[in-house]
KOLMIVO-399966 format. One record per residue: x, y, z of N, C-alpha, C, CB in turn; chain. Coordinates in steps of 0.2 Angstrom, whole numbers, plus 5000, padded with zeros to 4 digits. Glycine has a CB too. Layout:
<fises>
[[X,Y,Z],[X,Y,Z],[X,Y,Z],[X,Y,Z],'A'] ...
</fises>
This chain:
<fises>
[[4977,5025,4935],[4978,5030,4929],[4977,5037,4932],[4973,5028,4924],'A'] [[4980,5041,4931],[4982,5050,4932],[4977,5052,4926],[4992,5052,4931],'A'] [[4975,5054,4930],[4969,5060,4926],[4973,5067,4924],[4962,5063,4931],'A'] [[4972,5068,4917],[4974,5075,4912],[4968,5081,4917],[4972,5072,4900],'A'] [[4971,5085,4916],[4969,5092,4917],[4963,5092,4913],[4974,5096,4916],'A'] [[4955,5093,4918],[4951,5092,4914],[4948,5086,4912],[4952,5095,4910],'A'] [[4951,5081,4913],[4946,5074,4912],[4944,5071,4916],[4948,5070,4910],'A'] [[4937,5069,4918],[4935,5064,4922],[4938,5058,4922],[4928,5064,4922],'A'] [[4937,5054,4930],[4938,5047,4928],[4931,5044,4926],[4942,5044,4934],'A'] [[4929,5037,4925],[4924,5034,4925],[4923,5031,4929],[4923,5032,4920],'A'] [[4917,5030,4933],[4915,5027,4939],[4918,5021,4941],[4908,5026,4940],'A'] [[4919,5018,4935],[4925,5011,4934],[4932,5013,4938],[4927,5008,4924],'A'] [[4936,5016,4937],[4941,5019,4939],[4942,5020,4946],[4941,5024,4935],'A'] [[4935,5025,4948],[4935,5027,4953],[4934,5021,4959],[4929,5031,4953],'A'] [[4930,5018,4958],[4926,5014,4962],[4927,5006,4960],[4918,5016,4960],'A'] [[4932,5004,4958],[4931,4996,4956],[4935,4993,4963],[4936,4994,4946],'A'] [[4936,4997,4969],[4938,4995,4974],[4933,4990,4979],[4941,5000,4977],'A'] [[4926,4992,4974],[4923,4986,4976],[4925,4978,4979],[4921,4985,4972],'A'] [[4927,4976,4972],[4929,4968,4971],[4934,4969,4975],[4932,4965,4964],'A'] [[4940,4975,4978],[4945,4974,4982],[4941,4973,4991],[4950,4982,4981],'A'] [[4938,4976,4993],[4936,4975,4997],[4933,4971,4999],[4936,4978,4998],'A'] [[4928,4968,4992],[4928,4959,4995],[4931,4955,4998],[4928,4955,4992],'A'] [[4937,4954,4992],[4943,4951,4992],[4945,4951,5000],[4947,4955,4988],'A'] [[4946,4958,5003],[4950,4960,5008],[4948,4966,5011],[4955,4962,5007],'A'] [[4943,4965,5017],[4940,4972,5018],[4944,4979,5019],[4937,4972,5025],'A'] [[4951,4975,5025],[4954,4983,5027],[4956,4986,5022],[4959,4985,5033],'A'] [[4956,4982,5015],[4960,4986,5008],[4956,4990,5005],[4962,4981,5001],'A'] [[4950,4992,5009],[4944,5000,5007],[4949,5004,5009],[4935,5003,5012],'A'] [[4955,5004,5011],[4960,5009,5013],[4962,5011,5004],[4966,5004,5019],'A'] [[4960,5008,5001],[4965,5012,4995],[4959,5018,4991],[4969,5003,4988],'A'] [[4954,5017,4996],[4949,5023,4991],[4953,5028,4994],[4940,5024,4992],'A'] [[4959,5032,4998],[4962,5035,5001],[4966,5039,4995],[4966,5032,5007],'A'] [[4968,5034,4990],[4972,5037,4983],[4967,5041,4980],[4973,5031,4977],'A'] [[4959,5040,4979],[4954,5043,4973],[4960,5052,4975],[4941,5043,4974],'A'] [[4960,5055,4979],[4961,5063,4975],[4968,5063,4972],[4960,5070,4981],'A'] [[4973,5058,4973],[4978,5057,4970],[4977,5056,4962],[4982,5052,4973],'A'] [[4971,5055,4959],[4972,5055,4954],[4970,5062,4949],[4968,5050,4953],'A'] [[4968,5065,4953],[4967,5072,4951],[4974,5079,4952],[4960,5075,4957],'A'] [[4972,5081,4949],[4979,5087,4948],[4979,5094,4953],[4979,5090,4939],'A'] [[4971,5093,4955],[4970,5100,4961],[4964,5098,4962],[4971,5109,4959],'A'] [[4965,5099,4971],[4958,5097,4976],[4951,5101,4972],[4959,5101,4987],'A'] [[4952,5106,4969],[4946,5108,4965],[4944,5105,4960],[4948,5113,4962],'A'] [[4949,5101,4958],[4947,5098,4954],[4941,5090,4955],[4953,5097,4951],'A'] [[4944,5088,4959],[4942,5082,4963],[4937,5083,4968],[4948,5078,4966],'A'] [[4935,5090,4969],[4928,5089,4974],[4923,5092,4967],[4927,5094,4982],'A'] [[4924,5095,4961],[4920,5095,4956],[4918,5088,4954],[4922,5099,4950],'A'] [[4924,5083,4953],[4920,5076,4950],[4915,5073,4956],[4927,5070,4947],'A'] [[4917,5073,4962],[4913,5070,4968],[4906,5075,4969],[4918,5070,4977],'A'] [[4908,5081,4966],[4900,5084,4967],[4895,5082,4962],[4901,5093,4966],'A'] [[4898,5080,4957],[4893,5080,4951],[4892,5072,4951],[4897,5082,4943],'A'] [[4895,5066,4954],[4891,5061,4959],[4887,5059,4963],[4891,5061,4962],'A'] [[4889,5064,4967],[4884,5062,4973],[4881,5069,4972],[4889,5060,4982],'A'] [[4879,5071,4968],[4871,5077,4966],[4868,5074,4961],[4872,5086,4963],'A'] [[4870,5068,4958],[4866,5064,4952],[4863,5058,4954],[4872,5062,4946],'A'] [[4858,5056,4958],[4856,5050,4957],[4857,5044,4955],[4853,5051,4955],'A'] [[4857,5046,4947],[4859,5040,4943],[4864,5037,4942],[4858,5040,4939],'A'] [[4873,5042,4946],[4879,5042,4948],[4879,5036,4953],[4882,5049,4950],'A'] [[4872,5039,4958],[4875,5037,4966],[4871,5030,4964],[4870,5043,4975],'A'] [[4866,5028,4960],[4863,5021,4958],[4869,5015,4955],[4856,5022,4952],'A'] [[4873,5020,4952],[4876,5016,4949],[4884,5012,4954],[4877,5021,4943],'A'] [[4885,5018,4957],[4890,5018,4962],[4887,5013,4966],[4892,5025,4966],'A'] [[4881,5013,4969],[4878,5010,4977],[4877,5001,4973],[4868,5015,4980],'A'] [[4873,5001,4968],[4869,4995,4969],[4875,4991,4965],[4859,4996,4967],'A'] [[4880,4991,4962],[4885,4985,4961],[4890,4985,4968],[4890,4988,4953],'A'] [[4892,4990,4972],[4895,4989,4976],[4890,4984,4982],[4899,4995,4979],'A'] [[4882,4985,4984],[4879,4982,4988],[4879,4972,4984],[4871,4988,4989],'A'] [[4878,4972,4978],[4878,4967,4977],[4883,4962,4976],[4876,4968,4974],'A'] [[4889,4967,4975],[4897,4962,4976],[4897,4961,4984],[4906,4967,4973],'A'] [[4894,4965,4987],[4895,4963,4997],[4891,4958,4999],[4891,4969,5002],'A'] [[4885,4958,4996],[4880,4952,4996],[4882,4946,4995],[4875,4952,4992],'A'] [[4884,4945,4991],[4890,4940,4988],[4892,4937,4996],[4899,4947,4982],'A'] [[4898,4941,4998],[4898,4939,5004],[4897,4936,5010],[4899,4942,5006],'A'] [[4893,4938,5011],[4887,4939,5017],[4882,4933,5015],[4881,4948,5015],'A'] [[4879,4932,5011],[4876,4926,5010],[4881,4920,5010],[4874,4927,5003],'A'] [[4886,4920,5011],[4892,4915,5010],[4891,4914,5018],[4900,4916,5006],'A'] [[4894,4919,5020],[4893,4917,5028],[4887,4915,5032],[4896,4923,5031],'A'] [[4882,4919,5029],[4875,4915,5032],[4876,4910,5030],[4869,4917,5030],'A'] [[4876,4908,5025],[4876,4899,5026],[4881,4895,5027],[4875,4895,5022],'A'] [[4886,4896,5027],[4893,4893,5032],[4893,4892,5038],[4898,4896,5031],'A'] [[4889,4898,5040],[4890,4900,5048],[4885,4902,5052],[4894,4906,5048],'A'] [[4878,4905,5049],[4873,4906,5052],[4872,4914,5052],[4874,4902,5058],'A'] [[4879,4917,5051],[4877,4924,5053],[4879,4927,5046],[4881,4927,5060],'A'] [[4877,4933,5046],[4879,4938,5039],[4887,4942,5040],[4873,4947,5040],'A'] [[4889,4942,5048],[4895,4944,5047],[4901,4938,5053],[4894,4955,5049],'A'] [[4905,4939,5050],[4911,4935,5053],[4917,4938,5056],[4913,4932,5048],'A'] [[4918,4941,5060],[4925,4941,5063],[4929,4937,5067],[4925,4944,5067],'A'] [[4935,4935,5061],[4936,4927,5063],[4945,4930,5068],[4938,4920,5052],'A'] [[4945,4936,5072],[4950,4937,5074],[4949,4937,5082],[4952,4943,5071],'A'] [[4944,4936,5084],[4940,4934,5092],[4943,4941,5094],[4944,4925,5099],'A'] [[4948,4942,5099],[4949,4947,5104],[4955,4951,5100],[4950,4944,5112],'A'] [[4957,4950,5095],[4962,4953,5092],[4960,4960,5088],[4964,4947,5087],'A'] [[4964,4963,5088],[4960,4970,5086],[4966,4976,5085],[4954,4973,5092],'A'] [[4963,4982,5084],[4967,4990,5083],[4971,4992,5091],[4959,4998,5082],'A'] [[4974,4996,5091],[4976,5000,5094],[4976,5005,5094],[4979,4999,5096],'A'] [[4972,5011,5092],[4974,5018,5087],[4977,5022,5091],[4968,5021,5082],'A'] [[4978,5019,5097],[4981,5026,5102],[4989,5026,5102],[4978,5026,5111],'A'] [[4990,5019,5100],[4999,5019,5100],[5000,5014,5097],[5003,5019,5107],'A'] [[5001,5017,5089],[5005,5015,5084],[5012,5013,5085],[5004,5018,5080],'A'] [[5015,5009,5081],[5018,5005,5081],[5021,5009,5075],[5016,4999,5081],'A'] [[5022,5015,5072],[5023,5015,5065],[5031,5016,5063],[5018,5020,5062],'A'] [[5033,5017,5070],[5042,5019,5068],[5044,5009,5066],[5050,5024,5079],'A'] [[5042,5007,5072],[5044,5000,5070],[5039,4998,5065],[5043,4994,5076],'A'] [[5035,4998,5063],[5033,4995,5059],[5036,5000,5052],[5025,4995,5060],'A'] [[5040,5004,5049],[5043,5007,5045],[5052,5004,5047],[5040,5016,5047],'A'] [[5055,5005,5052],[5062,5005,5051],[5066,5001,5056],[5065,5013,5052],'A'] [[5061,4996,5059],[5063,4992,5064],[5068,4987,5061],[5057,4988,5066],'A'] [[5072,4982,5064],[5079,4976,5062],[5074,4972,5060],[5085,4972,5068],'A'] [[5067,4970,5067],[5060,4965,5065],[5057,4965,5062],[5056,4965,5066],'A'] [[5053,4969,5057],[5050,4967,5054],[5050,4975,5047],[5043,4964,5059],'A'] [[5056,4979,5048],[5052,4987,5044],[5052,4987,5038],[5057,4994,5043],'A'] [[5049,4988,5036],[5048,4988,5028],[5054,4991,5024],[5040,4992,5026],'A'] [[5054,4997,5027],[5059,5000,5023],[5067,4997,5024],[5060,5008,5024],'A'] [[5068,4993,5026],[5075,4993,5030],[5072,4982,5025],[5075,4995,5044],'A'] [[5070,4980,5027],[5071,4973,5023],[5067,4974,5015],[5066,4965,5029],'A'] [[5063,4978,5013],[5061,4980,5005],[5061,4987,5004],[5052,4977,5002],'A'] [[5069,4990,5003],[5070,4996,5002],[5067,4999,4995],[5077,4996,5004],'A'] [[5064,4996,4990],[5061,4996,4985],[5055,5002,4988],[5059,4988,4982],'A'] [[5053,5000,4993],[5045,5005,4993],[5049,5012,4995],[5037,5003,5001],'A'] [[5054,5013,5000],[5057,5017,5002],[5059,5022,4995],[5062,5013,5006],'A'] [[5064,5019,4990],[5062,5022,4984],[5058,5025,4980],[5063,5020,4982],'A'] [[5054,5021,4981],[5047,5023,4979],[5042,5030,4981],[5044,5017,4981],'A'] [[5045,5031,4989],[5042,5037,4992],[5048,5041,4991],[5040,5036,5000],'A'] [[5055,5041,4990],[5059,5048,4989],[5056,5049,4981],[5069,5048,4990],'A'] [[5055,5044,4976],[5054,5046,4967],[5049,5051,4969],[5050,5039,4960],'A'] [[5043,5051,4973],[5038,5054,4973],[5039,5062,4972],[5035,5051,4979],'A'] [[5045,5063,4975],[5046,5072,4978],[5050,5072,4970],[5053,5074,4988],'A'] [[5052,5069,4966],[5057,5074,4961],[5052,5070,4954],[5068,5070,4960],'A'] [[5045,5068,4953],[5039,5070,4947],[5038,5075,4946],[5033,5067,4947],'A'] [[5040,5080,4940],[5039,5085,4937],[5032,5083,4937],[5042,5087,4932],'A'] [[5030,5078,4932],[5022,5077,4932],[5016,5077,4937],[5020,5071,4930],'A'] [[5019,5077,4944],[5017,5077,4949],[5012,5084,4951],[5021,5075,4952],'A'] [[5007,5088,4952],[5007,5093,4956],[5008,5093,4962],[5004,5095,4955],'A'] [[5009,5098,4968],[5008,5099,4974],[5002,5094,4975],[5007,5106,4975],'A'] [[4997,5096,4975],[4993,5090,4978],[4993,5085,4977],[4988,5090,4978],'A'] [[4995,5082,4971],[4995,5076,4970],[5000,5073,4975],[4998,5075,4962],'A'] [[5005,5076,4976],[5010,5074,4978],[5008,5072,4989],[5015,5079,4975],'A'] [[5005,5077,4990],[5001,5078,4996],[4998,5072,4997],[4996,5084,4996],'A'] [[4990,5073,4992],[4988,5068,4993],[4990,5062,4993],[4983,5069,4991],'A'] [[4994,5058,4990],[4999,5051,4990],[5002,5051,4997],[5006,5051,4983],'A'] [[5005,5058,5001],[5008,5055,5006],[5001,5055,5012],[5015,5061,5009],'A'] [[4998,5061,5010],[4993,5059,5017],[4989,5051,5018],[4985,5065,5016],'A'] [[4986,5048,5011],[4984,5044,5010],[4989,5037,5015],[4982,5043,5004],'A'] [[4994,5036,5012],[4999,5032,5013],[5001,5033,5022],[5006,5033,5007],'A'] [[5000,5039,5025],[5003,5040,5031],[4996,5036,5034],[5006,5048,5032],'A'] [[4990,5039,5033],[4985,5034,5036],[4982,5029,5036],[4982,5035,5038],'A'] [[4988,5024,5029],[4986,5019,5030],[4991,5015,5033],[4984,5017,5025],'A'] [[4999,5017,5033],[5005,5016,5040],[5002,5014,5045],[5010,5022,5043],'A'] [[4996,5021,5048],[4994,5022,5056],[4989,5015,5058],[4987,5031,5058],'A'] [[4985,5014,5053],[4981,5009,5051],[4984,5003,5051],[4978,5010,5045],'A'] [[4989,5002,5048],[4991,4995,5050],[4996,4994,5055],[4992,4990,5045],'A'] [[5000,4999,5056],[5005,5000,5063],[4999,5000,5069],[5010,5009,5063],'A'] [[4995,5002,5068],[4990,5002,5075],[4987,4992,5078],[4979,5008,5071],'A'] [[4988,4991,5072],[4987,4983,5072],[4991,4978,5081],[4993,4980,5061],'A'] [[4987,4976,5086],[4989,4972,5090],[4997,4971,5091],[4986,4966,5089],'A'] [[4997,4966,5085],[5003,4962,5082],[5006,4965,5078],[5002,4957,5079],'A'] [[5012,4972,5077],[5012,4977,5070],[5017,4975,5066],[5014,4985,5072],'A'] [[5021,4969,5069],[5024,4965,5065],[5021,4958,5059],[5027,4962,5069],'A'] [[5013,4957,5062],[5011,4954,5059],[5015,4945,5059],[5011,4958,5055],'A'] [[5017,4942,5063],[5017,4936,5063],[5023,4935,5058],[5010,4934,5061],'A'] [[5026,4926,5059],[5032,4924,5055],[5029,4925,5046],[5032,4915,5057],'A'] [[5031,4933,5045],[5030,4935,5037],[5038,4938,5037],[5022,4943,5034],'A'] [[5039,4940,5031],[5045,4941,5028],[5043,4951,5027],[5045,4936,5019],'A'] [[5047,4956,5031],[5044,4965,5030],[5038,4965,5032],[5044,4968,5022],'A'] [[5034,4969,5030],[5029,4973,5032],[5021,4968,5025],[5032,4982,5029],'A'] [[5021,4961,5028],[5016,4959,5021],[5011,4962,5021],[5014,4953,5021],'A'] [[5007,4965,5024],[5002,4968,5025],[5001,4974,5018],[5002,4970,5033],'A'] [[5007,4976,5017],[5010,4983,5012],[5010,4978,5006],[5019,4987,5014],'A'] [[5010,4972,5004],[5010,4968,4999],[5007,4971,4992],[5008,4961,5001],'A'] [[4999,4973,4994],[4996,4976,4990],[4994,4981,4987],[4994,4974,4990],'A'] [[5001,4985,4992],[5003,4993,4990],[5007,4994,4986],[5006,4996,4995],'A'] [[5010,4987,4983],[5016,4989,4979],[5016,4995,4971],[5019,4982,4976],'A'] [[5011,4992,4967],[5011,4995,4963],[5011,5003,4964],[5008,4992,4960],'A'] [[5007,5006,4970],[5005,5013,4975],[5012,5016,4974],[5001,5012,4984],'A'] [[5017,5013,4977],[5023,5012,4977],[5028,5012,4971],[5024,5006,4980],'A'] [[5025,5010,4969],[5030,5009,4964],[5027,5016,4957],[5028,4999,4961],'A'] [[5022,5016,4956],[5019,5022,4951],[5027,5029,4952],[5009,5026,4956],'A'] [[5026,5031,4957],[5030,5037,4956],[5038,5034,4953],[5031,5041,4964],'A'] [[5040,5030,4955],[5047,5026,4953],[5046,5027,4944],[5047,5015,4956],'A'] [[5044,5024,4942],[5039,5022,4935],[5039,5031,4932],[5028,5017,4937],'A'] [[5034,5034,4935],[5036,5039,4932],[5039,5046,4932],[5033,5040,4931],'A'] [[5046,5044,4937],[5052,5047,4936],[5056,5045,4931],[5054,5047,4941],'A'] [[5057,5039,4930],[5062,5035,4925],[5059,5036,4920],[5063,5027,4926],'A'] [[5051,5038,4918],[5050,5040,4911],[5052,5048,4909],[5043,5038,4909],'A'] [[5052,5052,4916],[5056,5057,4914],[5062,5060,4913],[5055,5061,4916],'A'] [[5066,5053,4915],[5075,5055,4916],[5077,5053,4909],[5080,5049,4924],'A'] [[5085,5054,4908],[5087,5053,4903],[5095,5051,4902],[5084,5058,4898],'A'] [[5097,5048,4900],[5105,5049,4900],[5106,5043,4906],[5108,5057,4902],'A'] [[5113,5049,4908],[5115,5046,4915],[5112,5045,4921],[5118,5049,4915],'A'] [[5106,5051,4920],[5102,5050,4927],[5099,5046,4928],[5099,5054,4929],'A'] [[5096,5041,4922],[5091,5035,4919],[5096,5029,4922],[5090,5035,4910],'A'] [[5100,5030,4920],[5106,5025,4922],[5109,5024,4929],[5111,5027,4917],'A'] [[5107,5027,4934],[5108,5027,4938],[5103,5028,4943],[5112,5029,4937],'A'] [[5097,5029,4940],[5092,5027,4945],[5090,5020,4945],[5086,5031,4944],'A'] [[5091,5016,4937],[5092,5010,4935],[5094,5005,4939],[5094,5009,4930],'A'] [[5101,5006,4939],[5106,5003,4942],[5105,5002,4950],[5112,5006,4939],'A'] [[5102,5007,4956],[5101,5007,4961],[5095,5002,4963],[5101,5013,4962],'A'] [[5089,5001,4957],[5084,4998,4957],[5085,4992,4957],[5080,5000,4953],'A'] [[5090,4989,4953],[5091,4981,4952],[5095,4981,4961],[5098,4978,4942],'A'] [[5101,4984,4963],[5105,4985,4966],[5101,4982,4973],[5108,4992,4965],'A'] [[5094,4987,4974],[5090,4985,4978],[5085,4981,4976],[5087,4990,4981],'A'] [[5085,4977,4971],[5080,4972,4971],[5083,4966,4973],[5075,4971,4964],'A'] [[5091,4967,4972],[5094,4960,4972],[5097,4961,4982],[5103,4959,4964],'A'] [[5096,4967,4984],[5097,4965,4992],[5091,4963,4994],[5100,4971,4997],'A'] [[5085,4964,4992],[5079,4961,4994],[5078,4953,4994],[5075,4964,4989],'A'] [[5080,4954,4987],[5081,4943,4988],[5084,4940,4991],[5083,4939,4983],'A'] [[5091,4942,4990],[5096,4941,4995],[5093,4940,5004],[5101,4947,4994],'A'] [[5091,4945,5005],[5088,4944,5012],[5080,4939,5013],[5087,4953,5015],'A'] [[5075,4938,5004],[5072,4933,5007],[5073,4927,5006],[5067,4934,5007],'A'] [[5081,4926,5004],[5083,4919,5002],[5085,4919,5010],[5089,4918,4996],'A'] [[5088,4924,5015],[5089,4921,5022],[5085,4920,5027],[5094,4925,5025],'A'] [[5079,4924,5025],[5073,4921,5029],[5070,4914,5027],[5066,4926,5029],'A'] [[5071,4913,5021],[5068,4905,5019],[5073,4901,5024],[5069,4903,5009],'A'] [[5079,4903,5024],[5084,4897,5029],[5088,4900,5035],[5090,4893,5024],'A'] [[5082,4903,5036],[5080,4906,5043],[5087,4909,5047],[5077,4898,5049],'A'] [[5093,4912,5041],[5098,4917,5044],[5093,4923,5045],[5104,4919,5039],'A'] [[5086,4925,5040],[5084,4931,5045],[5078,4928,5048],[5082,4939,5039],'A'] [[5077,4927,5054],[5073,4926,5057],[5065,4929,5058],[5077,4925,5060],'A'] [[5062,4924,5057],[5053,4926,5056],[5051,4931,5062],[5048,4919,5055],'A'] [[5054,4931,5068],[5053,4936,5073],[5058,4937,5078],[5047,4934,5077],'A'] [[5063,4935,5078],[5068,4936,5085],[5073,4939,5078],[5071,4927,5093],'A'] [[5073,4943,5075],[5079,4950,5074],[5080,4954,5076],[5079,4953,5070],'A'] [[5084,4955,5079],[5087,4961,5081],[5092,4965,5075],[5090,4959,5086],'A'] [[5097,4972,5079],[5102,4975,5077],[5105,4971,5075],[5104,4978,5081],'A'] [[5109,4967,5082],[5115,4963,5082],[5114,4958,5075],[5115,4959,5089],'A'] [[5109,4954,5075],[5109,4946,5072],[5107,4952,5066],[5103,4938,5076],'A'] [[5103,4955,5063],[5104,4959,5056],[5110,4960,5054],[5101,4965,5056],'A'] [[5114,4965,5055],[5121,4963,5054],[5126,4959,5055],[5124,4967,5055],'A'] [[5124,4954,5059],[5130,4947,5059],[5128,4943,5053],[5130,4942,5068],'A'] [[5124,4944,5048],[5119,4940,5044],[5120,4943,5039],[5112,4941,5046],'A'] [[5120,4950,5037],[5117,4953,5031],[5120,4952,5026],[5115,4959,5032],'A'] [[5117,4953,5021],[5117,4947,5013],[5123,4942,5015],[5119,4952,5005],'A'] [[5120,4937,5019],[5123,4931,5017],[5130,4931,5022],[5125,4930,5009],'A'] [[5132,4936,5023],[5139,4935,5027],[5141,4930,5031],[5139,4940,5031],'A'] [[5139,4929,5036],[5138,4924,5041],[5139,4916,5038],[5129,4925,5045],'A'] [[5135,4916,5033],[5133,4909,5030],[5139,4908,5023],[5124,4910,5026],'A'] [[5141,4914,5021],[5147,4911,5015],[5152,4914,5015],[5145,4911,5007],'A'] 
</fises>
């Protein structure tokens, strides 16, 4: 939700990335959005100041997130013996040389190039009247270091998946600015942002109906075999 000029969010709002990062640690990446919700960095270091200078803000923030962690942790101590788990052995970051062109525009694995849907999603962002300058800022900065973050990943393909899965639970991030460009267009221009959206959701399927039967291949794509392939050519 987008905060009106002048309204706080509620610590629920802010902070319910708790349960997310249960779920999925490196997904604390999405606390990267909170100043996107604000309309100017002024704004968003008044609501964090009044926070973290309140006690009873920082009790309320601390001791539900420490007890959803626990949660955790107790599981693994007794599954396992220990409080924490790294089940990836030697597998790990690279942060000195990302992967992010291929992990963005690669034949292998790019996000934008096999779910051109997010891609959309990042030009709507620039033409939200509703948007302000920072808003808009902060959505790219967040999103560019969470690229670096998972482009930095060993494997920046990530294994026999279909695009970029790892970005699975970015969509809606993705998708917001789309959503509220189309509620400010009208006419013809509605109609044709429409029509490009179905246009690219049906080349999307199209290409994961050819990974299911393996015309797009779960790791050996290239240039070549992308276009000897694409939507279905090759096969019908």
């Amino acid at each position: 939700m987008l905060c009106k000029r002048g309204e706080e969010p509620t610590l629920e709002m802010l902070f319910s990335s708790r349960i997310i990062v249960l779920s999925r640690p490196i997904n604390a990446l999405v606390v990267l959005f909170i100043p996107f919700l604000f309309p100017t960095l002024k704004g968003f270091f008044n609501v964090l100041r009044k926070y973290l200078t309140s006690w009873n803000s920082i009790i309320k923030l601390v001791v539900p997130f420490l007890v959803v962690t626990a949660v955790q942790l107790l599981y693994y101590k007794l599954a396992t013996d220990y409080f924490l788990v790294y089940s990836y052995d030697e597998e790990g970051f690279n942060f000195s040389n990302p992967e992010w062109i291929n992990f963005l525009f690669s034949y292998k694995k790019g996000l934008f190039l096999y779910t051109p849907m997010y891609l959309l999603g990042v030009v709507s962002l620039f033409f939200v009247k509703r948007l302000t300058l920072f808003q808009k800022s902060a959505w790219l900065i967040a999103m560019a270091l969470i690229v670096y973050v998972f482009s930095s990943w060993w494997m920046w393909f990530y294994g026999g998946s279909f695009s970029a899965r790892v970005m699975v639970e970015y969509i809606p991030v993705f998708m917001l600015p789309l959503a509220l460009l189309l509620t400010q267009l009208k006419g013809s221009q509605r109609a044709v942002i429409t029509t490009v959206v179905v246009l690219l959701i049906l080349v999307c399927q199209i290409q994961s109906y050819q990974y299911r039967y393996y015309e797009n291949h779960y790791g050996d794509m290239t240039k070549e075999r992308y276009w000897k392939v694409f939507l279905l050519r090759n096969r019908f």
